[in-house]
Backbone as XML, in Angstrom:
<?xml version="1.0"?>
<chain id="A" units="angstrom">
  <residue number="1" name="UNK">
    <atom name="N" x="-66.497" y="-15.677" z="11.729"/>
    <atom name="CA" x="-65.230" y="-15.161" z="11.284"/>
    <atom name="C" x="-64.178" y="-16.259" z="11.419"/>
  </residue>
  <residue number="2" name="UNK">
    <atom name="N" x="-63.205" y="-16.309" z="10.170"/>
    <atom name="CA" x="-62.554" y="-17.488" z="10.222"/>
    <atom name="C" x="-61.094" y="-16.636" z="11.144"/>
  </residue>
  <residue number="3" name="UNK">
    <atom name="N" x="-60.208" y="-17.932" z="12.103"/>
    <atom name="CA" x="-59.439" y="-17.610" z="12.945"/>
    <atom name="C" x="-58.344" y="-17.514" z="12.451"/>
  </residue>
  <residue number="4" name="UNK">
    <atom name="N" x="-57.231" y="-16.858" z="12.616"/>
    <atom name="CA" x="-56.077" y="-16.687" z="11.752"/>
    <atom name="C" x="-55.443" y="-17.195" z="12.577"/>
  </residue>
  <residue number="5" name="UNK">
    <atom name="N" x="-54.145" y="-17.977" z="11.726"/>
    <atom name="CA" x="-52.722" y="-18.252" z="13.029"/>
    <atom name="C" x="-51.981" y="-17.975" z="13.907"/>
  </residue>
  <residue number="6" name="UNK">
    <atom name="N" x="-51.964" y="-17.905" z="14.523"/>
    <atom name="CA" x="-50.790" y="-16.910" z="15.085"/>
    <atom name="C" x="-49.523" y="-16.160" z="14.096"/>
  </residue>
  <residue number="7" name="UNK">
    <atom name="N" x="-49.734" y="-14.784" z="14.843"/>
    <atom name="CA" x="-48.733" y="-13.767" z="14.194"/>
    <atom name="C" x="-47.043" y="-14.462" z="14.050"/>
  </residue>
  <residue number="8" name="UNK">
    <atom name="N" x="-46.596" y="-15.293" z="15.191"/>
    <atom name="CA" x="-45.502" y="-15.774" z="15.540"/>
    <atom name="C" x="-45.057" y="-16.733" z="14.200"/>
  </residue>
  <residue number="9" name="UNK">
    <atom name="N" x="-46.164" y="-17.104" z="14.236"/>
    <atom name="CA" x="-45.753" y="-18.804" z="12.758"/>
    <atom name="C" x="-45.484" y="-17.770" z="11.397"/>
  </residue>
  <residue number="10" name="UNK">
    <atom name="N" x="-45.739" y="-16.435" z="10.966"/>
    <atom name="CA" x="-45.563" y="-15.601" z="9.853"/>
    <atom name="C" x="-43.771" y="-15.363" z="10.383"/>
  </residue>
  <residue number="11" name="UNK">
    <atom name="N" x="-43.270" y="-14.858" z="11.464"/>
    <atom name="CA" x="-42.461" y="-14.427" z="11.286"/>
    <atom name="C" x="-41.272" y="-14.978" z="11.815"/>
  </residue>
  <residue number="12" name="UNK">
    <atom name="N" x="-41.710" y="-16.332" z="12.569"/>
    <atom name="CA" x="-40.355" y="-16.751" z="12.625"/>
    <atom name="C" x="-39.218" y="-17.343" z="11.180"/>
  </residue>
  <residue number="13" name="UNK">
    <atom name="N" x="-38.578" y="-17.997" z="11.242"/>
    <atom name="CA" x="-37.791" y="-17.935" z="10.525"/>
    <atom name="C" x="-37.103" y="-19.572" z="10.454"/>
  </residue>
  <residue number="14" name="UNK">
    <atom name="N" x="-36.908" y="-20.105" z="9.379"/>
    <atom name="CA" x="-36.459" y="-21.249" z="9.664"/>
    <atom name="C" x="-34.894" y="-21.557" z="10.049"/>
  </residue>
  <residue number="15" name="UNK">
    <atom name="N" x="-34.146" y="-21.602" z="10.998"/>
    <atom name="CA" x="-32.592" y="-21.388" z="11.241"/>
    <atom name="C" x="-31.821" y="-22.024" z="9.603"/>
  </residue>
  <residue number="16" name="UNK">
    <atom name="N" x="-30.839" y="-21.027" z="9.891"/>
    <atom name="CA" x="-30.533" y="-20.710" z="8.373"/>
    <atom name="C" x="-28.950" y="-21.758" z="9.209"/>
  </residue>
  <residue number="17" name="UNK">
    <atom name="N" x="-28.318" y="-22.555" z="8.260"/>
    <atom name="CA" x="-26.803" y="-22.595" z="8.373"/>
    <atom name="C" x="-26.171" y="-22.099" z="8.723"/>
  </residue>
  <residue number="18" name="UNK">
    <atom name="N" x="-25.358" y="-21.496" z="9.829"/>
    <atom name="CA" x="-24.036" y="-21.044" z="10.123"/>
    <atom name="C" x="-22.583" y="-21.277" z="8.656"/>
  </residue>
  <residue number="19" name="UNK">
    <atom name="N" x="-22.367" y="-20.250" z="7.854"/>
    <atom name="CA" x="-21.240" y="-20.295" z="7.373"/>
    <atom name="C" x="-20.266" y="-20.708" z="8.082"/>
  </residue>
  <residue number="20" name="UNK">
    <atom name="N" x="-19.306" y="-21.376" z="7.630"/>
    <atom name="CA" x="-17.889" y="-21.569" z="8.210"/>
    <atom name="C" x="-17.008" y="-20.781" z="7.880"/>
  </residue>
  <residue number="21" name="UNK">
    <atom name="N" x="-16.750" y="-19.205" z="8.626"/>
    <atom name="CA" x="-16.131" y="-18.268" z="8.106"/>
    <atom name="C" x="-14.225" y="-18.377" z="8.383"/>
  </residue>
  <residue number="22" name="UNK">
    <atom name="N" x="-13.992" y="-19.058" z="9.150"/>
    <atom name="CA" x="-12.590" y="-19.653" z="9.468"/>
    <atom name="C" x="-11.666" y="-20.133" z="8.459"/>
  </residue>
  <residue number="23" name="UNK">
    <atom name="N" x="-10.222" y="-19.665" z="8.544"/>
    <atom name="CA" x="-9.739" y="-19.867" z="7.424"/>
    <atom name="C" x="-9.009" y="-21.277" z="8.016"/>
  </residue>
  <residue number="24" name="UNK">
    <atom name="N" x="-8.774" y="-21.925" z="7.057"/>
    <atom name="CA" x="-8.169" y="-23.119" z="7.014"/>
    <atom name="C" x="-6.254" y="-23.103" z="6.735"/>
  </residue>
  <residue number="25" name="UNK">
    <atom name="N" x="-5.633" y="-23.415" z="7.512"/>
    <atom name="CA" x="-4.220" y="-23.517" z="7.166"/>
    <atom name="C" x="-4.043" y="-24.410" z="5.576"/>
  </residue>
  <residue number="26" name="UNK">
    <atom name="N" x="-3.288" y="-23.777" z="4.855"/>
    <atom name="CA" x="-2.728" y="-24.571" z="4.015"/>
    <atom name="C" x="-1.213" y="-24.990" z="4.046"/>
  </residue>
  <residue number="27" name="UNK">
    <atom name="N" x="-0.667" y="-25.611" z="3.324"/>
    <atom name="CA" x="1.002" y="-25.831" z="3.111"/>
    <atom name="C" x="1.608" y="-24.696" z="2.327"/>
  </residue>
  <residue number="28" name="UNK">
    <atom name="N" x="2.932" y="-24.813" z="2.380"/>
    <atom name="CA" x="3.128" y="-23.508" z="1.435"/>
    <atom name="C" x="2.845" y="-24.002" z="0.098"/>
  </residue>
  <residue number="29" name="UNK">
    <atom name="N" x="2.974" y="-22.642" z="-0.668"/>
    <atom name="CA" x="2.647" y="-22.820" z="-2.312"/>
    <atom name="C" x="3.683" y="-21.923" z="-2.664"/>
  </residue>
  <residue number="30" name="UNK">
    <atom name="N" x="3.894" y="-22.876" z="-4.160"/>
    <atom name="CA" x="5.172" y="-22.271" z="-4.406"/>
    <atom name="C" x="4.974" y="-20.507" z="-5.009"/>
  </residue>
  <residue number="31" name="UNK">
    <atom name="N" x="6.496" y="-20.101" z="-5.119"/>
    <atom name="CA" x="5.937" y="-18.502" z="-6.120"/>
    <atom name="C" x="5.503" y="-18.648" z="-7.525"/>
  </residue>
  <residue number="32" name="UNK">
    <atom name="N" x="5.682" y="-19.486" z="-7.764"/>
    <atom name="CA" x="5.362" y="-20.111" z="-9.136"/>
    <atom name="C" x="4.151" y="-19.666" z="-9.747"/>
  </residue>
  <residue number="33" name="UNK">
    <atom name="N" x="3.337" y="-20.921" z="-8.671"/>
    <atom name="CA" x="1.853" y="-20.793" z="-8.579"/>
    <atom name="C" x="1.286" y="-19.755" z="-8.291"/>
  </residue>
  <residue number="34" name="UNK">
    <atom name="N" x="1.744" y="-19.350" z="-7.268"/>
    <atom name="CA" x="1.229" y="-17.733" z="-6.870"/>
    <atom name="C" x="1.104" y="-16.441" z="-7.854"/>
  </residue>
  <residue number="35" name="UNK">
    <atom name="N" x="2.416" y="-16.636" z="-8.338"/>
    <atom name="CA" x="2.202" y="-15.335" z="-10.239"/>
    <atom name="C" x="1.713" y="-15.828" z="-11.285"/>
  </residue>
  <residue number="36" name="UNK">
    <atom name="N" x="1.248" y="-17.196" z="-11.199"/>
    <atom name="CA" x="0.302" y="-17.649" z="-12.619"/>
    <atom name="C" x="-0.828" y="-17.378" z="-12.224"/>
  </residue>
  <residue number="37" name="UNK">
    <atom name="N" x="-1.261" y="-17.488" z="-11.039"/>
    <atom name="CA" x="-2.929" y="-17.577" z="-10.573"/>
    <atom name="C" x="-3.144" y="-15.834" z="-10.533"/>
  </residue>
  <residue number="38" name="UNK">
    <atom name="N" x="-1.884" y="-14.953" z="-10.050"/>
    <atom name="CA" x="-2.231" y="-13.457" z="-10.240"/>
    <atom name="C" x="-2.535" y="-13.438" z="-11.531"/>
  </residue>
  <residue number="39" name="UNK">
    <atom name="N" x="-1.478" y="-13.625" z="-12.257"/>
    <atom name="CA" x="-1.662" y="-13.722" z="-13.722"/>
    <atom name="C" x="-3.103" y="-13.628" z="-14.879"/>
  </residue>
  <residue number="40" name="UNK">
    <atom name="N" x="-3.497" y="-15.059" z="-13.999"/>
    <atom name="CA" x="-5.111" y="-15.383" z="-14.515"/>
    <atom name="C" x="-5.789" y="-14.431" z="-14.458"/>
  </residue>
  <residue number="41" name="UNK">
    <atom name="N" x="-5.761" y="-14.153" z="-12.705"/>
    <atom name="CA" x="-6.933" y="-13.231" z="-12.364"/>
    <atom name="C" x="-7.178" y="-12.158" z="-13.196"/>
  </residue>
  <residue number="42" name="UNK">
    <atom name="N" x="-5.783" y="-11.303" z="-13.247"/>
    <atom name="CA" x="-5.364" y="-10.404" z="-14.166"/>
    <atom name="C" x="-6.079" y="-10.198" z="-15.348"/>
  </residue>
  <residue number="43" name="UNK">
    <atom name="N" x="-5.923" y="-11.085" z="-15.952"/>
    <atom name="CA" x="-6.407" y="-11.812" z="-17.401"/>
    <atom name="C" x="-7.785" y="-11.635" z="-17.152"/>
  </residue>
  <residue number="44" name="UNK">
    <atom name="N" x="-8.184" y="-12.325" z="-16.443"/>
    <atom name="CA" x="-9.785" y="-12.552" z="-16.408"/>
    <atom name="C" x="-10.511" y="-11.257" z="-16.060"/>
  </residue>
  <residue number="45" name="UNK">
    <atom name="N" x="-10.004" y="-10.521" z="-15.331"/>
    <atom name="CA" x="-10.954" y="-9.028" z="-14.856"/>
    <atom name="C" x="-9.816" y="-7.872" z="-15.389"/>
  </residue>
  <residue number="46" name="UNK">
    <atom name="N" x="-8.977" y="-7.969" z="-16.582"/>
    <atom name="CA" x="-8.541" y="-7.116" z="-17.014"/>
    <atom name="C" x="-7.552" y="-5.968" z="-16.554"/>
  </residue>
  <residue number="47" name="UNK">
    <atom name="N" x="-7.155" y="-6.713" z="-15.649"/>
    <atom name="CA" x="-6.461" y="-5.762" z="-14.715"/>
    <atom name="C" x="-4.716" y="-5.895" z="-15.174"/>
  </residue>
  <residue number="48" name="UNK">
    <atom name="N" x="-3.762" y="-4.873" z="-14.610"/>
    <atom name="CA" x="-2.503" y="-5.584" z="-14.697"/>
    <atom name="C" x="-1.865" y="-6.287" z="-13.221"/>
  </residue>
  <residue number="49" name="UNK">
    <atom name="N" x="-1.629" y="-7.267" z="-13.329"/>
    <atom name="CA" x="-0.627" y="-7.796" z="-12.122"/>
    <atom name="C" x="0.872" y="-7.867" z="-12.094"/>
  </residue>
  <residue number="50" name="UNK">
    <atom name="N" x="1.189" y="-7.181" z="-11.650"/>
    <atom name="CA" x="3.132" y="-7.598" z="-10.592"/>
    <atom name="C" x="3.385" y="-8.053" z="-9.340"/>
  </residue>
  <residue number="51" name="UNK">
    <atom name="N" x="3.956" y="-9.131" z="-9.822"/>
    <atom name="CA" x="4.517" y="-9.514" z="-8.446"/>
    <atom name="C" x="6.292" y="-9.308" z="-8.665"/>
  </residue>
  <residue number="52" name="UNK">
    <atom name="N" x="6.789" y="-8.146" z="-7.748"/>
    <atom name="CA" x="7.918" y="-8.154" z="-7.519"/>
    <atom name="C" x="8.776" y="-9.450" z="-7.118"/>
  </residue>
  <residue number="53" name="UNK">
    <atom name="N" x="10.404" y="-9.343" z="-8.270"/>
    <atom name="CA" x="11.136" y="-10.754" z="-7.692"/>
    <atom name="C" x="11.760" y="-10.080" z="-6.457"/>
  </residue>
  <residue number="54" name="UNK">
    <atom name="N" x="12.318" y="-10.727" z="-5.876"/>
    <atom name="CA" x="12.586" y="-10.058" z="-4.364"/>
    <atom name="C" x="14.279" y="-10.233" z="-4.499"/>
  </residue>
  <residue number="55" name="UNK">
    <atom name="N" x="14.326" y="-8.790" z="-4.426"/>
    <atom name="CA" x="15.593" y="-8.589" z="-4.932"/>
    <atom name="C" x="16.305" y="-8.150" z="-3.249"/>
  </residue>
  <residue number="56" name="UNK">
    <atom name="N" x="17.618" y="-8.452" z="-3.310"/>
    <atom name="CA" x="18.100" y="-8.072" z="-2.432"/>
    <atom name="C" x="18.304" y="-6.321" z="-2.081"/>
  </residue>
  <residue number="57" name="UNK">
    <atom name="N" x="17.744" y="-6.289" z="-0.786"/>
    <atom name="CA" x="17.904" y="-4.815" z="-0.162"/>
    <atom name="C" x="19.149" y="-4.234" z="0.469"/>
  </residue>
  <residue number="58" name="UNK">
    <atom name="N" x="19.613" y="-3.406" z="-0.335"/>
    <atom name="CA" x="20.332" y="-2.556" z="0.366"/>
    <atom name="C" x="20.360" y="-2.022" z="1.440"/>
  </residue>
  <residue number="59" name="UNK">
    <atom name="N" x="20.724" y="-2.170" z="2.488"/>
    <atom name="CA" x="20.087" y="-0.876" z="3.662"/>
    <atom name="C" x="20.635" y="0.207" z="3.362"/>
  </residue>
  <residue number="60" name="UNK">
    <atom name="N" x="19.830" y="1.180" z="4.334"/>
    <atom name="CA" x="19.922" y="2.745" z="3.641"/>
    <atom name="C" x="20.702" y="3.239" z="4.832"/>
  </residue>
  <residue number="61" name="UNK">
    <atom name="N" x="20.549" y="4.348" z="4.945"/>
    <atom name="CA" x="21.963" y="5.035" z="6.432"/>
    <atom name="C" x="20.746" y="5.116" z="6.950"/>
  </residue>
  <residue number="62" name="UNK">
    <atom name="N" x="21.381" y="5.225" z="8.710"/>
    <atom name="CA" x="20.402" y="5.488" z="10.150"/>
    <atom name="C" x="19.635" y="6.853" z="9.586"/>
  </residue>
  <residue number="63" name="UNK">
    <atom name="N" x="19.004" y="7.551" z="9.950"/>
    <atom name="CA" x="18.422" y="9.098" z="9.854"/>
    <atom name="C" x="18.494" y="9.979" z="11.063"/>
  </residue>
  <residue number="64" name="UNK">
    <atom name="N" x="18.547" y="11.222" z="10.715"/>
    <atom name="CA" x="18.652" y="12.119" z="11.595"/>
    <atom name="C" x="17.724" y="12.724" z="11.312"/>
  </residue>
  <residue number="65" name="UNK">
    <atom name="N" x="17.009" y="13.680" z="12.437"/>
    <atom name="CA" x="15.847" y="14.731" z="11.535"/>
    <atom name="C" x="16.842" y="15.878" z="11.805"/>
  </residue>
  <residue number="66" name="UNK">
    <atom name="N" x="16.595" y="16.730" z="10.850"/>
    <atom name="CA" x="17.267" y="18.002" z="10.299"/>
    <atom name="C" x="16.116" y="18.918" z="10.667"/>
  </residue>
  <residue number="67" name="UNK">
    <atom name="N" x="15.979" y="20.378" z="11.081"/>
    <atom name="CA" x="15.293" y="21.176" z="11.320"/>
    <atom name="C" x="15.780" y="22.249" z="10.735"/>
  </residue>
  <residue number="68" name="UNK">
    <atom name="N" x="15.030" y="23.184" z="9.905"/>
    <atom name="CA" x="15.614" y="24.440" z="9.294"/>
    <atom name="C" x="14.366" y="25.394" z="9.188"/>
  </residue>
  <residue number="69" name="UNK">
    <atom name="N" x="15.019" y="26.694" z="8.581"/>
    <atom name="CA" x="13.561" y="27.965" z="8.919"/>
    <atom name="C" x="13.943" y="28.167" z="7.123"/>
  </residue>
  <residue number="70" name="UNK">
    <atom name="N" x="12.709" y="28.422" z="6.449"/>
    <atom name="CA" x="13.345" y="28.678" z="5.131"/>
    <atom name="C" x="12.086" y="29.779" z="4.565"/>
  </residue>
  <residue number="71" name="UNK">
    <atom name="N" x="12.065" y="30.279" z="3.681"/>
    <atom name="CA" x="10.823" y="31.327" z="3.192"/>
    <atom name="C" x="9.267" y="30.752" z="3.231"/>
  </residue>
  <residue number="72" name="UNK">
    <atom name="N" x="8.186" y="31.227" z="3.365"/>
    <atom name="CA" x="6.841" y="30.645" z="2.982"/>
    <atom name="C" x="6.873" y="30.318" z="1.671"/>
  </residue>
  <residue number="73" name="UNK">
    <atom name="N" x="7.928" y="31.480" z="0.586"/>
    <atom name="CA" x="7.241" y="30.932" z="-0.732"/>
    <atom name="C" x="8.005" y="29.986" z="-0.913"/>
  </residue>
  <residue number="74" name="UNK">
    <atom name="N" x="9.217" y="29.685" z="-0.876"/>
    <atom name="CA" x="10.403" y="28.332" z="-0.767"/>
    <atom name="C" x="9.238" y="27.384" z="-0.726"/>
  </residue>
  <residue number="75" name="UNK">
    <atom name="N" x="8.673" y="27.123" z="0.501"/>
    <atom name="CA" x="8.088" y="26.026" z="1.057"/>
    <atom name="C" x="6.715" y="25.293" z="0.361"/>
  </residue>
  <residue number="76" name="UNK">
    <atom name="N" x="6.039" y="26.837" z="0.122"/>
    <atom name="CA" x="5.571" y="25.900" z="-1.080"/>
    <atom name="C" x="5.331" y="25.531" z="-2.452"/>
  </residue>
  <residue number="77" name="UNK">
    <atom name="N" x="6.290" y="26.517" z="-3.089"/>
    <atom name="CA" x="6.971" y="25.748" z="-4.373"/>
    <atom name="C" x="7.700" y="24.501" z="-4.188"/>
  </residue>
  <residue number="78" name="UNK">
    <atom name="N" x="8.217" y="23.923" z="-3.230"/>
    <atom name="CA" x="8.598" y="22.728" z="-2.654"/>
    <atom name="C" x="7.062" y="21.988" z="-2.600"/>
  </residue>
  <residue number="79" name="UNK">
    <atom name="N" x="6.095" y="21.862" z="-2.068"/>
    <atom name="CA" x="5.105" y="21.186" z="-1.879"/>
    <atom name="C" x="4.534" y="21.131" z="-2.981"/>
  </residue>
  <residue number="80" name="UNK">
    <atom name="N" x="4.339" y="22.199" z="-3.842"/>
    <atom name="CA" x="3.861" y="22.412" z="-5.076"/>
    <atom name="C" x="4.586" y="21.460" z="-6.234"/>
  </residue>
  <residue number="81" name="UNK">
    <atom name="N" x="5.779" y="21.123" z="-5.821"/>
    <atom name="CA" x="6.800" y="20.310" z="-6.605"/>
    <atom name="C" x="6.728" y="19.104" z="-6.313"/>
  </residue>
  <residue number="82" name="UNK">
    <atom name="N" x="6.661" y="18.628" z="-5.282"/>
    <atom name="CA" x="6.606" y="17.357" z="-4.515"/>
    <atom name="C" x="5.399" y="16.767" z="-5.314"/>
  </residue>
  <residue number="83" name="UNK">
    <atom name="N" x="4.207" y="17.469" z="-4.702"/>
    <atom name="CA" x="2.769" y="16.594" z="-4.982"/>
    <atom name="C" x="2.737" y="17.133" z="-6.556"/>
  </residue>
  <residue number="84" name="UNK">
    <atom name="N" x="3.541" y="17.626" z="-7.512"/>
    <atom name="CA" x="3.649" y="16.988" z="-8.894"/>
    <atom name="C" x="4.194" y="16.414" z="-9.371"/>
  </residue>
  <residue number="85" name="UNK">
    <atom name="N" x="5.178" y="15.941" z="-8.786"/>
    <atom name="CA" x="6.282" y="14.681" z="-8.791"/>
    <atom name="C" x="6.042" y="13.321" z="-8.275"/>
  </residue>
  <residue number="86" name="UNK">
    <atom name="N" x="4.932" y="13.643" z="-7.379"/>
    <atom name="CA" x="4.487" y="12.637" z="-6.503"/>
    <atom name="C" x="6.038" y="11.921" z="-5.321"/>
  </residue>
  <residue number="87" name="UNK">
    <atom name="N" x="6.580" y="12.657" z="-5.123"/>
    <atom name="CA" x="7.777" y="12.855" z="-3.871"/>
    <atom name="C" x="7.299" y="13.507" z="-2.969"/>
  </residue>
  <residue number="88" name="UNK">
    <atom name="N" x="8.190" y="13.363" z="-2.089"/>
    <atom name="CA" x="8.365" y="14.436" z="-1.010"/>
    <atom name="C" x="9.142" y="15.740" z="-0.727"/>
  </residue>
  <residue number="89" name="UNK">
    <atom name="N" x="8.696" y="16.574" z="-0.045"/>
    <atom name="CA" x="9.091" y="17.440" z="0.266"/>
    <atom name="C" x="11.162" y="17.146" z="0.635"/>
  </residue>
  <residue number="90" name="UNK">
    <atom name="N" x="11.280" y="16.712" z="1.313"/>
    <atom name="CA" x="12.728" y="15.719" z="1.840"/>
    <atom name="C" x="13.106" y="15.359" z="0.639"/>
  </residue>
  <residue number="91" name="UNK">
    <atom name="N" x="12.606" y="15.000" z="-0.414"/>
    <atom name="CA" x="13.063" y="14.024" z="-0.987"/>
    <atom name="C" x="13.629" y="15.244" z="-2.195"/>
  </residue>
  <residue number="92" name="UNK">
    <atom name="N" x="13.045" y="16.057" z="-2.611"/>
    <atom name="CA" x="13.751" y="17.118" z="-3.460"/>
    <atom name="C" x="14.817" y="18.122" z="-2.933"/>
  </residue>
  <residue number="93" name="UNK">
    <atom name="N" x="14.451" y="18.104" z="-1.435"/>
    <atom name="CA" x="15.530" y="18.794" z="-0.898"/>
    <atom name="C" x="17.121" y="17.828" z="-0.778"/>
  </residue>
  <residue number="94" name="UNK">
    <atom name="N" x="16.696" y="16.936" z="-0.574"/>
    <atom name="CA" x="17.914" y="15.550" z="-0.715"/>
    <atom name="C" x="18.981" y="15.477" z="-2.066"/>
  </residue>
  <residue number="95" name="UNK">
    <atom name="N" x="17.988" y="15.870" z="-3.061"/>
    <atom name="CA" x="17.947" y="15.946" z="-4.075"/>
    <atom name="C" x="18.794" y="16.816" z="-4.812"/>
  </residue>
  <residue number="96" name="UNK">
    <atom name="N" x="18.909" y="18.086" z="-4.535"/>
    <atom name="CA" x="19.156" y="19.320" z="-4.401"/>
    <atom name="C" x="20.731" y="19.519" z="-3.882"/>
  </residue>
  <residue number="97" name="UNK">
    <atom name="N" x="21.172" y="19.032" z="-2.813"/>
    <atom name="CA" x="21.881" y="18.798" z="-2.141"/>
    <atom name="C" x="23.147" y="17.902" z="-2.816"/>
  </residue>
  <residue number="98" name="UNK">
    <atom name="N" x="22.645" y="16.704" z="-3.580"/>
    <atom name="CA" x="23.097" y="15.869" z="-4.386"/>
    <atom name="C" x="24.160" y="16.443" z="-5.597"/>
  </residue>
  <residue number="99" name="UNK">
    <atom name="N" x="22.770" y="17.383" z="-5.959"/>
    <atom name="CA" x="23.488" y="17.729" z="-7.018"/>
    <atom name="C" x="23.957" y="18.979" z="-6.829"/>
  </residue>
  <residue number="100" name="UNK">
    <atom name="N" x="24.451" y="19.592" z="-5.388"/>
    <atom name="CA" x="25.143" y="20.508" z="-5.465"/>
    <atom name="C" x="26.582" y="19.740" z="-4.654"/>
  </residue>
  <residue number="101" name="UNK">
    <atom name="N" x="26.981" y="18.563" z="-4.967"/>
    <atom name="CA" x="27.987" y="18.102" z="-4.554"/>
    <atom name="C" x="28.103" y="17.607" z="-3.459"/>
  </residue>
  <residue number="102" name="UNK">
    <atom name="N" x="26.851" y="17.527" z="-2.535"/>
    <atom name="CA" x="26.895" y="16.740" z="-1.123"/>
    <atom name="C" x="27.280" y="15.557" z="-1.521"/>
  </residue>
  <residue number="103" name="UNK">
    <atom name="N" x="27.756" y="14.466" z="-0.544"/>
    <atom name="CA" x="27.355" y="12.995" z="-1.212"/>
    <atom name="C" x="26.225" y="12.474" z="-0.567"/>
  </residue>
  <residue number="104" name="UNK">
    <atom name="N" x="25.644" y="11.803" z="-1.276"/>
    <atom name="CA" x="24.282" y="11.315" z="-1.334"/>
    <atom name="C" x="24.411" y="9.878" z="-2.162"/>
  </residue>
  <residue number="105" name="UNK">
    <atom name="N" x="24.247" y="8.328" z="-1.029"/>
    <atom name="CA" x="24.031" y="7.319" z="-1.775"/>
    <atom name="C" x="22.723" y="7.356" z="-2.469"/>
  </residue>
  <residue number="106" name="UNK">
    <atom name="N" x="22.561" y="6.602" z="-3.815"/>
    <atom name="CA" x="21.401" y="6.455" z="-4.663"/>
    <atom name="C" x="20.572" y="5.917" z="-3.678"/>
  </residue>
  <residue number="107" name="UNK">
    <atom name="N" x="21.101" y="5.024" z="-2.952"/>
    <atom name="CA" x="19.870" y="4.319" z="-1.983"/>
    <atom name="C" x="19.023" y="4.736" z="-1.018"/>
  </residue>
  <residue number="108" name="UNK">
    <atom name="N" x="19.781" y="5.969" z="-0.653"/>
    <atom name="CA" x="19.095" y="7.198" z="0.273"/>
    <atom name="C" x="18.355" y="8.015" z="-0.012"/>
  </residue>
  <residue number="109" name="UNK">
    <atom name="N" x="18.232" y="8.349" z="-1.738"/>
    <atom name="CA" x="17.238" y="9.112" z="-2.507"/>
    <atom name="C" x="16.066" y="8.272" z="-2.661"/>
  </residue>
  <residue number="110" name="UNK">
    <atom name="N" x="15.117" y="8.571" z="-1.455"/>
    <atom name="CA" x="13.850" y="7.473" z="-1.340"/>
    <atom name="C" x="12.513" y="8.693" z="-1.921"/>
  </residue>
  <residue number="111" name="UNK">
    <atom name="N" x="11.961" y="8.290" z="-2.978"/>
    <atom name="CA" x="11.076" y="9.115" z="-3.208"/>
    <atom name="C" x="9.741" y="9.419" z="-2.482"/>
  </residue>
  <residue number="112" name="UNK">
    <atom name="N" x="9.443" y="8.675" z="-1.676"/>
    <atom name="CA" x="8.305" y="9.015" z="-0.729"/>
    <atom name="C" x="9.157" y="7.905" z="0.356"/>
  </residue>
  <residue number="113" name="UNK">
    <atom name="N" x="9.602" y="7.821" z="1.762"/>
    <atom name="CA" x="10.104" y="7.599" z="2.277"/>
    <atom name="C" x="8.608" y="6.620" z="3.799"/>
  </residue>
  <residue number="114" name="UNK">
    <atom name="N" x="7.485" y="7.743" z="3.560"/>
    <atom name="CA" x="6.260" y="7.304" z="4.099"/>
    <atom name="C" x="5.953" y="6.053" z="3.638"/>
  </residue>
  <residue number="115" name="UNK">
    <atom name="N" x="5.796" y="5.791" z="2.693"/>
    <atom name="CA" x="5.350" y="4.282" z="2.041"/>
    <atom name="C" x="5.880" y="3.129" z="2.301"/>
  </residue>
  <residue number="116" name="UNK">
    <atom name="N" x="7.445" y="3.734" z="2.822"/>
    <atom name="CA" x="8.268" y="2.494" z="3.546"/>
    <atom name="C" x="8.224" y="1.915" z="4.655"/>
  </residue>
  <residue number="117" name="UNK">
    <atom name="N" x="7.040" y="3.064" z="5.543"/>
    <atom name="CA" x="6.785" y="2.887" z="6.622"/>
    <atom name="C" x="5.914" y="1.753" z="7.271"/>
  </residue>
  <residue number="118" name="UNK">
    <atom name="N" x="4.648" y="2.088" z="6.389"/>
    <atom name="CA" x="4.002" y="0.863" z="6.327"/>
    <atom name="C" x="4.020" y="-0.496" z="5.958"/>
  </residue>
</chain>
């Protein structure tokens, strides 16, 4: 009977390269470059790209939280309104308020106010 090799020589493995997964510092790059190369990409996989110009921010007023008791069905024809508006709940009641003569800066009418958070 002919002798076979050892099981070990089938399964070792020849050491593979270590990737260099570390990112490398670069210099800055201008915005220039940065919305032509979105641009491309864009172009190339069909997608749309924006890059916002960075416009100066207004700040908005401090906040208070407000607490109130209002009907079940109020509340969610409000929710029902919101998530078809894609707003918030706050944000139609703000809304509301506006146009019953409160004053209300434009800059304070934040349509989802969560998104700013992050």
């Amino acid at each position: 009977m002919k002798e076979l090799p050892p099981i070990g020589d089938d399964i070792r493995q020849a050491a593979k390269q270590r990737l260099d997964l570390s990112l490398k510092l670069r210099g800055e790059v201008a915005d220039e470059a940065i919305e032509a190369h979105a641009r491309e990409i864009g172009e190339k996989w069909g997608s749309a790209t924006q890059i916002a110009p960075k416009l100066p921010v207004k700040p908005t007023a401090s906040l208070v939280s407000v607490r109130f008791d209002c009907p079940d069905y109020l509340d969610r024809e409000l929710a029902v309104r919101a998530a078809e508006q894609g707003v918030t709940k706050t944000y139609l009641i703000l809304q509301a308020l506006g146009q019953g003569g409160y004053r209300l800066e434009d800059v304070d009418l934040v349509k989802d106010r969560r998104r700013l958070k992050r």
